[in-house]
N, C-alpha and C positions, 0 to 999 in steps of 0.2 A: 207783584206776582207774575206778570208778563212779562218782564224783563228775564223774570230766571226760566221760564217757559221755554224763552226766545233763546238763552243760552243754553238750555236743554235741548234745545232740538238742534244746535248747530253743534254741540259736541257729539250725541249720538251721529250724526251724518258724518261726523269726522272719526268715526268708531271710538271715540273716548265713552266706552257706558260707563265708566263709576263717575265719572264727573258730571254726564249727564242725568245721572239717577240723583244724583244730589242737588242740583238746579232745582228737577221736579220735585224733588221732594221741599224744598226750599219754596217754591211755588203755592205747592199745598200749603204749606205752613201757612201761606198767606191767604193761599183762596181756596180750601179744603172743599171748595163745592167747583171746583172746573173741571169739567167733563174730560176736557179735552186734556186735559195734563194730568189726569188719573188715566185715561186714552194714553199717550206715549210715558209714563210710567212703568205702564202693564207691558206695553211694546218694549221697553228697555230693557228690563224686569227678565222678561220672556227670552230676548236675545242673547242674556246674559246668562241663561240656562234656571232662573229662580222661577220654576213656571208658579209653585202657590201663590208667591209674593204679586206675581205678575195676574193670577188667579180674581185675586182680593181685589187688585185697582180695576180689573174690566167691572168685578160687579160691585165696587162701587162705583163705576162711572154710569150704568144702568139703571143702578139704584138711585140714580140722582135723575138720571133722564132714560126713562124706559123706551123712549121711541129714540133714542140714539142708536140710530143705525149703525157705523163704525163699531160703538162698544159693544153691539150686541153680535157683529159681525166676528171682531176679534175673540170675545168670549168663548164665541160659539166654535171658532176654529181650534180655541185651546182645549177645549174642553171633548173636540172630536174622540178621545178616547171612552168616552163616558156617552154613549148614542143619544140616548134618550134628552139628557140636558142640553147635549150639542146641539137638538133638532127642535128642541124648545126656542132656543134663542134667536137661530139664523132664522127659525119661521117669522119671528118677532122683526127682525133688522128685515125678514123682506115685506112685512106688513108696514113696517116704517119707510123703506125704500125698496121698489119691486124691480129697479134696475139696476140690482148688485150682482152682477156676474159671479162673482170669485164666490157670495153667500150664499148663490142655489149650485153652482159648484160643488161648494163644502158639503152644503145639505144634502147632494145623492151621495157624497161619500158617507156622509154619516147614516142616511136609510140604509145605503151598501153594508156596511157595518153592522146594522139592528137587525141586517137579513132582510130589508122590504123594500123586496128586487123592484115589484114596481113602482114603487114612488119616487125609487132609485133611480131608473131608467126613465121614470118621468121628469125628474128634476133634471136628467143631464141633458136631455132633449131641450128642455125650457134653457139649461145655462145656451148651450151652444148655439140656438136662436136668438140668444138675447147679443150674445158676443157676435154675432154674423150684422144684427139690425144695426150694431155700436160702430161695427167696423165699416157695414156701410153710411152710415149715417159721416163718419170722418169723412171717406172717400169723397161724400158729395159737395164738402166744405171745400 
C-alpha cells in the first residue's frame, strides 16, 4: 500500500494526476483505512476538477480519524461554498491543531460568507498573529 502511496505522490508532483489517482487508489485497495492517502486522493481528485470525488475521500479520511487535522482542513476548504459545514470542520482541524494558519484563514472567509462579520474579523485577526508568531519564530532559528 505505501509503495503505491509513494508513487502517488511523486507522480502528482510531477503533474501526472490520472496516474497518480490510480496509485491512490491502488493504495486504498490495499489499506482502505489510510488517512492519509484518502488525504491526497481528495487533493488529486480536487486538482483534477472532481470536487464530489475529491468531496467523499476528505470525509472519509475524517471519518476514520476525526481529529485529523489536514482532512478536516482540506474538507473544510472544499466545502467553503456550503458556510455552515465549512465552519463546522476548520473549527474541528483547529480544535485538533490551533496552529493551522491557512484553517482560521479559511474560517473568516467562510464566517465572511455566513455574513458573521465578527467572527470574521476575529478569526482573521487570530490568522494573521498566528502567521507573524510562525514568521518570527523562523527568523529566530
Amino acid at each position: 500500500a505505501q509503495a503505491h502511496r509513494l508513487l502517488g505522490v511523486g507522480f502528482a508532483e510531477g503533474g501526472e494526476r490520472a496516474k497518480a489517482i490510480a496509485e491512490y487508489r491502488a493504495a486504498l485497495a490495499a489499506d482502505p483505512k489510510s488517512t492519509e492517502t484518502h488525504l491526497d486522493l481528495g487533493k488529486a481528485l480536487a486538482d483534477a476538477g472532481e470536487l464530489s470525488a475529491a468531496e467523499h475521500e476528505y470525509r472519509e479520511a475524517v471519518q476514520l480519524r476525526p481529529s485529523y487535522a489536514d482532512g478536516q482542513v482540506a474538507l473544510g476548504k472544499l466545502l467553503s461554498a456550503k458556510s455552515s459545514e465549512a465552519i463546522e470542520h476548520l473549527q474541528l482541524a483547529l480544535r485538533a491543531n490551533p496552529d493551522i494558519a491557512a484553517a482560521l484563514y479559511a474560517l473568516a472567509k467562510a464566517f465572511q460568507r455566513a455574513g458573521r462579520e465578527a467572527e470574521s474579523a476575529l478569526a482573521f485577526r487570530q490568522a494573521a498573529a498566528l502567521t507573524k508568531r510562525q514568521e518570527d519564530a523562523v527568523r529566530c532559528t
